[in-house]
C-alpha positions in Angstrom: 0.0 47.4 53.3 1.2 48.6 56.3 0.7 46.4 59.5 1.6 46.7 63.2 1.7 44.0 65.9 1.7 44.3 69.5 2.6 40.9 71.3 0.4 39.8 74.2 2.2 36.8 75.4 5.9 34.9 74.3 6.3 32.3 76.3 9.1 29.6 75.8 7.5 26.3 75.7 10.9 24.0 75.4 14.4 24.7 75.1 15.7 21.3 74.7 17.5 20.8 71.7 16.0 23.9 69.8 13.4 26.7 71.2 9.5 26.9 71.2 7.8 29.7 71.5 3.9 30.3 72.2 3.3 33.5 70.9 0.3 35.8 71.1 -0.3 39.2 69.3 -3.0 41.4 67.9 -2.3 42.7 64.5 -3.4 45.6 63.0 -3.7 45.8 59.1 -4.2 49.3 57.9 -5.6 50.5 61.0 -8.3 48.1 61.2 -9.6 46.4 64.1 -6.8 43.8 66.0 -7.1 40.2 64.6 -5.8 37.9 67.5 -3.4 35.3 66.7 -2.2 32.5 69.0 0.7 30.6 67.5 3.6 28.1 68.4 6.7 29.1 66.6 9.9 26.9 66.2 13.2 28.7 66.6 16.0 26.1 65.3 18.7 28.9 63.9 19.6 29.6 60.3 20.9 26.9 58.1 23.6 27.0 54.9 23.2 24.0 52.0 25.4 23.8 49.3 24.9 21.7 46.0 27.8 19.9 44.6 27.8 19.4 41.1 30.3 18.1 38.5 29.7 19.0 34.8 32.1 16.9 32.9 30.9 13.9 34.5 27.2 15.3 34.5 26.8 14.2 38.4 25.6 15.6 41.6 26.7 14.8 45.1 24.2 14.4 47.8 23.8 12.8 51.2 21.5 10.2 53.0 20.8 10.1 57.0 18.1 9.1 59.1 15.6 12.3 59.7 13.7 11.8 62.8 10.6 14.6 61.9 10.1 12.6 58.4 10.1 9.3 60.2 7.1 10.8 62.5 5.2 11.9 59.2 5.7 8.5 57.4 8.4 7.9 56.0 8.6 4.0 56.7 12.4 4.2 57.2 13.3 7.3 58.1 16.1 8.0 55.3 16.2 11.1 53.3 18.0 11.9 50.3 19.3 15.8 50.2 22.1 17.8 49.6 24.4 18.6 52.5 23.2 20.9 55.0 23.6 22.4 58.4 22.8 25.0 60.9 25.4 28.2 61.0 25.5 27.9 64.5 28.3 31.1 64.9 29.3 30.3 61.4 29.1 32.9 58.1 26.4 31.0 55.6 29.3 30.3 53.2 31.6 29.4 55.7 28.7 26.4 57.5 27.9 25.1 53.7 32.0 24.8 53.0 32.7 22.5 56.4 29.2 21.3 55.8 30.5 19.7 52.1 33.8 18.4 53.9 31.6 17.1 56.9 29.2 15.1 54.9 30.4 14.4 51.6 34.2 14.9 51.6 34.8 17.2 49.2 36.7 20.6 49.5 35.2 23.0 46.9 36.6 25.9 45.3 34.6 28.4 44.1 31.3 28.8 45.4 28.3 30.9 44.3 25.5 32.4 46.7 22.2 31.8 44.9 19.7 33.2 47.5 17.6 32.8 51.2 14.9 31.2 51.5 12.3 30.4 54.3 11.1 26.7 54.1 8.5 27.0 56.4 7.7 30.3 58.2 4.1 29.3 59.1 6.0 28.2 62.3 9.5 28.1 62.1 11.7 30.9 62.0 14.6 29.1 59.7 16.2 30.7 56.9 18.5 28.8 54.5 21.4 30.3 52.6 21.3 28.3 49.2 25.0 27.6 47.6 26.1 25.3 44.3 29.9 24.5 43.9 31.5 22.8 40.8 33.7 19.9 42.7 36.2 17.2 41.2 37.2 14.2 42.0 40.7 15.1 43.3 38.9 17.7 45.6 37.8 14.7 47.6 39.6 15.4 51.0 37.6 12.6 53.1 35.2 9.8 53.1 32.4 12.4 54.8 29.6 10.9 56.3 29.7 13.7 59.0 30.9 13.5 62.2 29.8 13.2 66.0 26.0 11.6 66.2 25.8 11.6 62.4 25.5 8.6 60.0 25.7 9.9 56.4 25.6 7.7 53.1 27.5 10.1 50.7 25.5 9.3 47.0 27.3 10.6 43.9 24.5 10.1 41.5 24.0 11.3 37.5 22.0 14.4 37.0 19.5 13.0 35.3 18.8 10.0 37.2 18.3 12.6 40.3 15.5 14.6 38.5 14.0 11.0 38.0 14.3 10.3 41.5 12.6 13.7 42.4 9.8 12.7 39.7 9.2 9.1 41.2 9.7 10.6 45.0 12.8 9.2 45.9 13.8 12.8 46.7 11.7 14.7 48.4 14.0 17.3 50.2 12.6 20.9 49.4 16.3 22.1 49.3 17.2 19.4 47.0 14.4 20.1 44.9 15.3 23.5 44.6 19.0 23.1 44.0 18.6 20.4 41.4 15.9 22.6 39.1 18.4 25.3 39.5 21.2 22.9 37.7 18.8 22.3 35.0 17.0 26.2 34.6 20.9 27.2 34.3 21.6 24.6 31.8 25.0 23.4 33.8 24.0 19.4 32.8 23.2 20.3 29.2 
């Protein structure tokens, strides 16, 4: 299918803390008629999450903060379970998920292995996550974590199993979590 779009308007609504965009464009699908869309589009950078994972002792590590936007959308308390995570900023994706691990959980990993990019939401915003997994030990613990500056970060080192339990009864509900725990168990690394 071949498309084109020709933008009528881009206007920056906020640039606070991230950047929002009202965007409107005609697009063309196989030189058809345009179709008008009017949409709001939320620019927040690309993002790098890593999950930690220790085989021998069949355990994950993951984090848990306050999110604001999950809070708004009912979650009573706030708090969300999920492996650690930032934005690249100027960073290299592998480079924002290793300080990201050191930030938040403490631990300096070794190897680490690119598993793919993924957009989590790109009805309306333009985020793409790099996805990482990295073996970690116990005497690669550098810190306590819990992240630095504004953050306040439980650091949860929980049994594999009892984390795909938590997804199952909701206590996890973090799409990157999700996703980086089902790929643990479709590579058979907690077997």
């Amino acid at each position: 299918m071949s498309i084109k779009i020709e933008v009528i308007k881009d206007k920056i609504l906020s640039d606070n803390y991230f950047i929002l965009r009202n965007i409107t464009y005609d697009l063309y699908r196989n030189d058809s008629e345009a179709i008008r869309h009017k949409r709001e589009v939320y620019d927040r950078g690309n993002g790098a999450t890593m999950m930690l994972y220790n085989r021998d002792k069949k355990t994950v590590v993951l984090t848990r903060q306050f999110r604001v936007a999950t809070w708004v959308n009912g979650n009573p308390d706030g708090m969300l379970i999920e492996t650690c995570a930032g934005l690249l900023d100027a960073d290299e994706p592998e480079v924002c998920a290793r300080k990201e691990a050191i930030e938040e959980t403490g631990y300096e990993v070794g190897d680490v292995e690119k598993l793919f990019e993924l957009y989590m939401s790109p009805g309306g915003v333009t985020e793409l996550i790099h996805f990482y997994m990295a073996e970690y030990s116990d005497a690669q613990r550098e810190n306590a974590g819990g992240g630095i500056d504004d953050e306040d970060i439980d650091v949860l080192e929980i049994p594999f199993q009892q984390a795909m339990e938590m997804v199952a009864t909701g206590e996890i509900r973090d799409g990157k979590t999700v996703i980086l725990l089902q790929q643990l168990k479709l590579r058979g690394f907690m077997d």
